[in-house]
C-alpha positions in Angstrom: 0.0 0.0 0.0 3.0 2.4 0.9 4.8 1.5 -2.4 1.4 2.4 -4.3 0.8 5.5 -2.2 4.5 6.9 -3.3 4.1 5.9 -7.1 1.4 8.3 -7.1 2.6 11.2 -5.3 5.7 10.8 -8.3 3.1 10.8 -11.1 3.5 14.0 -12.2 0.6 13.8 -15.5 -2.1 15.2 -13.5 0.2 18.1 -12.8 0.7 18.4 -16.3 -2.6 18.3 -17.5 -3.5 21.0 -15.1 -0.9 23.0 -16.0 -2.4 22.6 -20.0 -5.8 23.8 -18.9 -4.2 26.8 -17.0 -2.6 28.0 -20.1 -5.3 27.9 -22.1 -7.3 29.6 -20.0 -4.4 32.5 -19.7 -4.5 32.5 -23.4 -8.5 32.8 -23.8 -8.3 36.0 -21.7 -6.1 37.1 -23.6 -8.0 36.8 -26.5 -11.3 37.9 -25.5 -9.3 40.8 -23.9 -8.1 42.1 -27.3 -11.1 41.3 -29.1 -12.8 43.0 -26.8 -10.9 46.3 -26.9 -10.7 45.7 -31.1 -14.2 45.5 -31.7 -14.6 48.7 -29.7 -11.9 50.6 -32.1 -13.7 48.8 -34.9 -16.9 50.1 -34.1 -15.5 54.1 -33.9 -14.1 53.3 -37.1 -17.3 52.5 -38.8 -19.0 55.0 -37.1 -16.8 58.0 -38.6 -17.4 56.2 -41.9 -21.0 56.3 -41.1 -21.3 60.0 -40.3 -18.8 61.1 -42.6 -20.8 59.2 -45.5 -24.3 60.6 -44.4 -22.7 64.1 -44.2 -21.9 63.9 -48.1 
C-alpha cells in the first residue's frame, strides 16, 4: 500500500494536465481581452465612416 501510495505522489501527469488547462485559459483572456478592446476601435471606425458618408 505504501509502495502504491508513493508511485502516485511521483506521477506527475495530472500536474501536467492542469498545467495545459491553465494555459489555455491565460491564453482565452487574452484573447477575448483584445477582441474586446478591437471591436470597440472597430466600431468608432465604422462610425466615422457612417457619419462622414451621411454628411456627403
Amino acid at each position: 500500500m505504501g509502495s502504491q501510495f508513493a508511485t502516485f505522489l511521483k506521477d506527475a501527469s495530472g500536474a501536467t494536465a492542469i498545467e495545459y488547462g491553465m494555459l489555455a485559459a491565460g491564453i482565452a483572456v487574452a484573447i477575448m481581452t483584445s477582441v474586446s478592446t478591437l471591436g470597440c476601435s472597430l466600431a468608432d471606425i465604422f462610425n466615422s465612416i457612417d457619419t462622414s458618408l451621411k454628411s456627403m
